[in-house]
VEXTOR-193997 format. One record per residue: residue number from 1; residue in three letters; x, y, z of N, C-alpha, C, O in turn. Coordinates in steps of 0.2 Angstrom, whole numbers, plus 2048, in hexadecimal, padded with zeros to 3 digits. Atoms other than C-alpha are relative to their C-alpha. Layout:
<rs>
 pos code n.u n.v n.w ca.u ca.v ca.w c.u c.v c.w o.u o.v o.w
 NUM  Ala   X   Y   Z    X    Y    Z   X   Y   Z   X   Y   Z
...
</rs>
This chain:
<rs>
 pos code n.u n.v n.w ca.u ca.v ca.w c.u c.v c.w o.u o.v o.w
   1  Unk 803 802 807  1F5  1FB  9CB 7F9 803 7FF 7F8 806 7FA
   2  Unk 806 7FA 801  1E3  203  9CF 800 805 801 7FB 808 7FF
   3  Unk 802 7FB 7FD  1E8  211  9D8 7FF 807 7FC 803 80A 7F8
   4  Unk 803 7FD 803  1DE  21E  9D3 7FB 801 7FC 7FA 806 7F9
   5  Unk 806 802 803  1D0  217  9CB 7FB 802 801 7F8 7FF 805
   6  Unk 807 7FC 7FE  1C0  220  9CB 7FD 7F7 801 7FE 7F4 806
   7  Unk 804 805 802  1B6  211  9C6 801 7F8 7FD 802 7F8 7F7
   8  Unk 7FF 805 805  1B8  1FE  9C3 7FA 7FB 801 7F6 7FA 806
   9  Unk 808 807 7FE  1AC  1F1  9BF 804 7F8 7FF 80A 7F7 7FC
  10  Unk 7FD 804 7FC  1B0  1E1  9C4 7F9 7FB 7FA 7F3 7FA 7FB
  11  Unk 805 808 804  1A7  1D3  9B6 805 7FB 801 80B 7FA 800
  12  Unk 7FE 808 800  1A7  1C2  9BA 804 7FE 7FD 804 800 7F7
  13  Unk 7FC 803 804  1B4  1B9  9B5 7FD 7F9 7FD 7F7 7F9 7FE
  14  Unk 802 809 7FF  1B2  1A2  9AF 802 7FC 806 807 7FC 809
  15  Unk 7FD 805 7F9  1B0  196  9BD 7FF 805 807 800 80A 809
  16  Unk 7FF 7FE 7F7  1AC  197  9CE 805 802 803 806 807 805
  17  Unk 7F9 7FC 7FF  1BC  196  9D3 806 805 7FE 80A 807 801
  18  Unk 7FC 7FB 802  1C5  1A0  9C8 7FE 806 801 802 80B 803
  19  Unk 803 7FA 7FE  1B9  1AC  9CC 802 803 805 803 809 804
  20  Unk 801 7FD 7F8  1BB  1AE  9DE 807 801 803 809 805 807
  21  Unk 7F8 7FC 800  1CE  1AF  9DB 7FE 806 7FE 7FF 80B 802
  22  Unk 7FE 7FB 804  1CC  1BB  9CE 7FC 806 805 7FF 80B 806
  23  Unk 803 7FA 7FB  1BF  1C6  9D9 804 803 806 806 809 807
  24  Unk 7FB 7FF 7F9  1C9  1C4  9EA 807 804 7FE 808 809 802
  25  Unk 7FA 7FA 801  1D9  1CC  9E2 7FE 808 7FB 801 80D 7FB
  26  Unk 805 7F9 801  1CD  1DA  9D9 7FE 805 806 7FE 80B 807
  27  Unk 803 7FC 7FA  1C6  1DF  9E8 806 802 805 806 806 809
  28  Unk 7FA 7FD 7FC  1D8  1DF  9F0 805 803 7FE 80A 804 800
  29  Unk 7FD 7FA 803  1DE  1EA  9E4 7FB 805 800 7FD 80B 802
  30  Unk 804 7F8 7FE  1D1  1F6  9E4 7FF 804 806 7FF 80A 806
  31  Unk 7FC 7FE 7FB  1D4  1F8  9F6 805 802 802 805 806 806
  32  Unk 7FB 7FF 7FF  1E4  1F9  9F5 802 806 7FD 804 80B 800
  33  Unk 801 7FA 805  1E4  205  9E7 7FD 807 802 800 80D 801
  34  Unk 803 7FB 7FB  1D7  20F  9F1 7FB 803 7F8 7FA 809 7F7
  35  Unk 805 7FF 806  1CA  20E  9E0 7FB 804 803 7FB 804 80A
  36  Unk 804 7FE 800  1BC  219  9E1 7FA 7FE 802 7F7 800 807
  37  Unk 805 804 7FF  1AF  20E  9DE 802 7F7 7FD 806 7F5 7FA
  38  Unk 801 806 804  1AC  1FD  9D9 7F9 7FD 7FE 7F4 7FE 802
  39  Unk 808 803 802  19C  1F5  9CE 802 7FA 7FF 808 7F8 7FE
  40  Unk 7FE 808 801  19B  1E3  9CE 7FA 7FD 800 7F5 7FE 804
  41  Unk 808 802 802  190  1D8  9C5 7FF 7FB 805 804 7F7 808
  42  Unk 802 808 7FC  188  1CB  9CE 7F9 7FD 7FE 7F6 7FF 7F9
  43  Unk 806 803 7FF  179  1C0  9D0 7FA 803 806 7FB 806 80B
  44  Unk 807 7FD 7FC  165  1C3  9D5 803 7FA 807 802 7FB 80D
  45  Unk 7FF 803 7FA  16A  1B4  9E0 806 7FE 804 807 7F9 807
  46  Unk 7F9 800 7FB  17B  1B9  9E8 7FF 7FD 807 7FC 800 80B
  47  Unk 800 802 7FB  17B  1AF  9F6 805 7FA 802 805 7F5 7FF
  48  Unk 7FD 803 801  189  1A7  9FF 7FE 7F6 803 802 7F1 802
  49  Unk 804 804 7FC  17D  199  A07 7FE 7FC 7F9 7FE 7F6 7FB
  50  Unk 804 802 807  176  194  9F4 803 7F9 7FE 809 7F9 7FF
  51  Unk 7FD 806 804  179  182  9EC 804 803 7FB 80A 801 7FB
  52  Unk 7FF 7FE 807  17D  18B  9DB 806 805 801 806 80A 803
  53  Unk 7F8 7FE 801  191  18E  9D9 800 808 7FF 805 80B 800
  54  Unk 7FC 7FB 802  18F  19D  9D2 7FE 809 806 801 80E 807
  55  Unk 802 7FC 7FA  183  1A6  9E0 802 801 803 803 807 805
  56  Unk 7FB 7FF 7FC  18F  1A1  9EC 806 804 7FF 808 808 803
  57  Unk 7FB 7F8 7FE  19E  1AB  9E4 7FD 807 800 801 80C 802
  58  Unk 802 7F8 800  194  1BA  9E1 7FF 802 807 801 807 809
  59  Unk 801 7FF 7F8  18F  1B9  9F3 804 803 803 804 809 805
  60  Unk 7FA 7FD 7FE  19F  1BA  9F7 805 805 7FE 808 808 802
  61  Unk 7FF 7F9 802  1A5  1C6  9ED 7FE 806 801 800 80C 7FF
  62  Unk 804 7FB 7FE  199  1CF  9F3 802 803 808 803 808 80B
  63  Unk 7FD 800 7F7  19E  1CB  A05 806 806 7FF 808 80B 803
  64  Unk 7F8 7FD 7FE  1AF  1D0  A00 800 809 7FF 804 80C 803
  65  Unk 800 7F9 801  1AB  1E3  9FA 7FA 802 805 7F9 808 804
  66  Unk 801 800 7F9  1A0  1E2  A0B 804 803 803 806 809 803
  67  Unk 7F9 7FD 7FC  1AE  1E2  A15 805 803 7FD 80B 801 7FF
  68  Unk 7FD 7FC 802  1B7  1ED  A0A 7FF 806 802 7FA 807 806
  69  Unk 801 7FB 7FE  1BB  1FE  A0D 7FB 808 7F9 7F9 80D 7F9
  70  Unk 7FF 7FE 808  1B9  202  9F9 7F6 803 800 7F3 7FF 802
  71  Unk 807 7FD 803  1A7  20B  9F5 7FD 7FB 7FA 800 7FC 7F4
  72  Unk 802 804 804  19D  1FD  9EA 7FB 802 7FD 7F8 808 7FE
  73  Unk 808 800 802  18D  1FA  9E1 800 7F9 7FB 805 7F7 7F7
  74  Unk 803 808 804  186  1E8  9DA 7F9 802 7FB 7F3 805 7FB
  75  Unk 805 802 806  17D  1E5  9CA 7FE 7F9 801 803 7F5 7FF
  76  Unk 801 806 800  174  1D5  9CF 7FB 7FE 7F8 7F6 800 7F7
  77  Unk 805 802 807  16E  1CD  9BE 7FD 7FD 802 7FC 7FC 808
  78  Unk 806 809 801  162  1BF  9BA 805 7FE 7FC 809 802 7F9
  79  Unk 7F9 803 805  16B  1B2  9B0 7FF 802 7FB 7F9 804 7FA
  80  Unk 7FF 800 807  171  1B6  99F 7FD 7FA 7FC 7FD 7F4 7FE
  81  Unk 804 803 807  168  1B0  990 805 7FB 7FE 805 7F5 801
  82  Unk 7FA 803 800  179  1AB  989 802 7FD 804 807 7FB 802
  83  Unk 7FF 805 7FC  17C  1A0  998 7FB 7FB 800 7FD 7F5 800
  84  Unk 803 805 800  16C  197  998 7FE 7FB 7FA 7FC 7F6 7FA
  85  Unk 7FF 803 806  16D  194  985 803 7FA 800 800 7F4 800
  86  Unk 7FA 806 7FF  17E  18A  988 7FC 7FC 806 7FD 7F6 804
  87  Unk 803 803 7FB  175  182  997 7FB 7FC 7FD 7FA 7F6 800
  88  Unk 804 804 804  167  17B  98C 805 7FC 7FB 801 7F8 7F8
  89  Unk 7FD 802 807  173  175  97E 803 7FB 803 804 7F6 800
  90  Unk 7FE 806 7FD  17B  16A  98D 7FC 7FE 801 7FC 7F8 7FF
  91  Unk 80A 805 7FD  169  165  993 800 7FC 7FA 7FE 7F6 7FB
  92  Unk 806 804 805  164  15D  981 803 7F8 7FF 7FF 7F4 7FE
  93  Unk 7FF 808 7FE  16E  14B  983 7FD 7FD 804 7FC 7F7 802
  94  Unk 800 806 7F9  168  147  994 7F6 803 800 7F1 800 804
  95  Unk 805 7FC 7FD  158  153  993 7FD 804 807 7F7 807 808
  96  Unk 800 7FB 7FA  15C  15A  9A3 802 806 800 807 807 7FC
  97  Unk 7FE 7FA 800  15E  16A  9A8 7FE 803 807 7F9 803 809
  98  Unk 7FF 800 7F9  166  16E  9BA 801 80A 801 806 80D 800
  99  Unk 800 7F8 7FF  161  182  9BE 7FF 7FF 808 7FE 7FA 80B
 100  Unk 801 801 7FA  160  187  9CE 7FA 807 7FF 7FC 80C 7FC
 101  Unk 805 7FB 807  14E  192  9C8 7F9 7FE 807 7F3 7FE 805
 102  Unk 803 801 7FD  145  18C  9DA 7F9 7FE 7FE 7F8 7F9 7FB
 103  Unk 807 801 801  132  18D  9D7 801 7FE 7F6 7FD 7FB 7F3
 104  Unk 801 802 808  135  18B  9C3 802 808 7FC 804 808 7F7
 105  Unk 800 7FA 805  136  19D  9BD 806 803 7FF 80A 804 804
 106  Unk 7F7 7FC 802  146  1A5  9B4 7FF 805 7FE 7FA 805 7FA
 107  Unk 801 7F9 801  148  1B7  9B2 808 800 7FA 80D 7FF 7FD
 108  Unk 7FC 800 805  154  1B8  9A1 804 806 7FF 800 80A 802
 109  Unk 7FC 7FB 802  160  1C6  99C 806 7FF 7FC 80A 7FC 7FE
 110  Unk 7F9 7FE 805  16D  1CC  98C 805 801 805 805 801 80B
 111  Unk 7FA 7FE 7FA  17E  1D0  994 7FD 808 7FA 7FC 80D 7FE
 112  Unk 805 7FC 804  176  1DD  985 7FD 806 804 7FF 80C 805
 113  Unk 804 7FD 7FA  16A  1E4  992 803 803 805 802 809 806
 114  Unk 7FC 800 7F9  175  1E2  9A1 803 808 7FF 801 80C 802
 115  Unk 7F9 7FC 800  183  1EF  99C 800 808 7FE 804 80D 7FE
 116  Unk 803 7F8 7FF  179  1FF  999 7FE 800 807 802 803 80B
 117  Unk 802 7FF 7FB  16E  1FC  9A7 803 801 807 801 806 80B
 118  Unk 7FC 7FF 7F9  17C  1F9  9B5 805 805 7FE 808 807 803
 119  Unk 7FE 7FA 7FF  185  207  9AE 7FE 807 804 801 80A 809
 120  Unk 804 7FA 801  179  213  9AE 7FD 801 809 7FC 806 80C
 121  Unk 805 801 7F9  171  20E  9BF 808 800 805 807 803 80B
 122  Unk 7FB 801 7FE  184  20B  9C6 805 803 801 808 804 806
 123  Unk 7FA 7FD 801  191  212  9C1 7FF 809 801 803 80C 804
 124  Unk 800 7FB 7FE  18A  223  9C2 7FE 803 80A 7FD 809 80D
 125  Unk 800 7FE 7F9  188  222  9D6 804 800 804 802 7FD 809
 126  Unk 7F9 803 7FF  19A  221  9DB 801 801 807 805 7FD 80A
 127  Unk 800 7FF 7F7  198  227  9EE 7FC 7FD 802 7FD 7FE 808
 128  Unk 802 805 7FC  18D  21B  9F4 7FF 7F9 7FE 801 7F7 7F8
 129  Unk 7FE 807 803  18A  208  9F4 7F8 800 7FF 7F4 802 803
 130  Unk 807 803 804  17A  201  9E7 801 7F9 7FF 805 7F5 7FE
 131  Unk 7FE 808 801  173  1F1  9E5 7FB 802 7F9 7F7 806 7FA
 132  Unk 806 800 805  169  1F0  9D4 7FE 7F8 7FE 803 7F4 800
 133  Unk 804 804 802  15E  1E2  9CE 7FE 801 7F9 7FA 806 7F8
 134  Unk 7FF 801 806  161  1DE  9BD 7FA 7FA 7FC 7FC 7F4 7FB
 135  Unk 804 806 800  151  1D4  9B6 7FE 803 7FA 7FF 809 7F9
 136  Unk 804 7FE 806  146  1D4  9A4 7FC 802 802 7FB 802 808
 137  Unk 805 7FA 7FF  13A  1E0  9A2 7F9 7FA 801 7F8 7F5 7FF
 138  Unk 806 805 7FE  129  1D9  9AA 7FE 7FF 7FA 800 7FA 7F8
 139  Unk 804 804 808  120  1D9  997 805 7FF 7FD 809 802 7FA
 140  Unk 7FC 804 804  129  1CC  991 801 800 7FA 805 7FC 7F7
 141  Unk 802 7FF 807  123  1D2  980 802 808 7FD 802 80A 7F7
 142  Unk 7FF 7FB 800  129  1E3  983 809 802 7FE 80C 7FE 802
 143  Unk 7F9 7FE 802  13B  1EA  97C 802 805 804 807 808 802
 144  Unk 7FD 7FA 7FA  13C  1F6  98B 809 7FC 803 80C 7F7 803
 145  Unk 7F7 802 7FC  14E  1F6  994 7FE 7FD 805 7F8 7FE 807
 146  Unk 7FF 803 7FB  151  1EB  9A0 7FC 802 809 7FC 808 80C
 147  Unk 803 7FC 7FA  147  1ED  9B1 806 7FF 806 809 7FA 808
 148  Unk 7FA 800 7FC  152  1F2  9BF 7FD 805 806 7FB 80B 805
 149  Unk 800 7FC 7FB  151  1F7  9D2 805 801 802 809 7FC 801
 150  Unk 7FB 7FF 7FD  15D  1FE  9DA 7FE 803 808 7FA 807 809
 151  Unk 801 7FD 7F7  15F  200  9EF 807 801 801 80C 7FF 7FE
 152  Unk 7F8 7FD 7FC  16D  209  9FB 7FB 7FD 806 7F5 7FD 808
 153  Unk 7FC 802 805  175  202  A00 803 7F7 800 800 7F3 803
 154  Unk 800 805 802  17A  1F4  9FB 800 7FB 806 7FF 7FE 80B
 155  Unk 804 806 7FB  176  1E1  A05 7FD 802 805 7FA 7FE 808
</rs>
């Protein structure tokens, strides 16, 4: 079904666990397939260790294109904007609002933003594995693209 794929990117799908289906046979078709590469977005706080549902599958989707044979690269974002909008519009009932945002500070991003930057930074490196860090530009008042580092190779 992939086979011969220069390039695929790999977005999240809904739900934790739909996700972690949908990732797990993604990545075992591009394996299979024998893709080229793969980009796959994730989170700044990928981790499979994290209380927060959705860091753990990025974790592990990440794990899984680890022990992959497949040539990768990760776009980890910060949350989307559009995700935390809906997450306040649940909060105003109870006036809670459950982030996982540690010391207090959140780093916002467009998916807008996102899909130039992790092209650009991604998609053109197809022989090795990259992790980029996908975050608002420090002057929060500034209209610059998206600030983003990128390391090899990736975790």
């Amino acid at each position: 079904m992939l086979k011969g794929l220069g390039t695929l990117v790999l977005v999240s799908s809904d739900g934790p666990d739909a996700r972690m289906l949908l990732h797990h046979r993604n990545v075992a078709a591009a394996a299979a397939g024998r893709v080229c590469h793969v980009v796959a977005l994730s989170g700044v706080d990928a981790d499979t260790a994290s209380t927060f549902c959705y860091a753990v599958v990025n974790g592990l989707t990440e794990d899984l294109l680890q022990a992959s044979a497949v040539p990768h690269s990760f776009a980890r974002t910060s949350p989307y904007v559009e995700f935390f909008q809906g997450r306040l519009t649940e909060a105003r009932p109870t006036g809670l609002l459950r982030l996982p945002a540690a010391d207090g500070q959140i780093s916002l991003v467009t998916r807008d933003e996102v899909a130039p930057t992790s092209a650009t930074t991604l998609c053109s490196s197809v022989t090795s594995s990259l992790r980029a860090v996908v975050t608002e530009p420090t002057d929060s008042c500034s209209s610059a693209a998206p600030f983003h580092r990128a390391d090899a190779p990736s975790r």
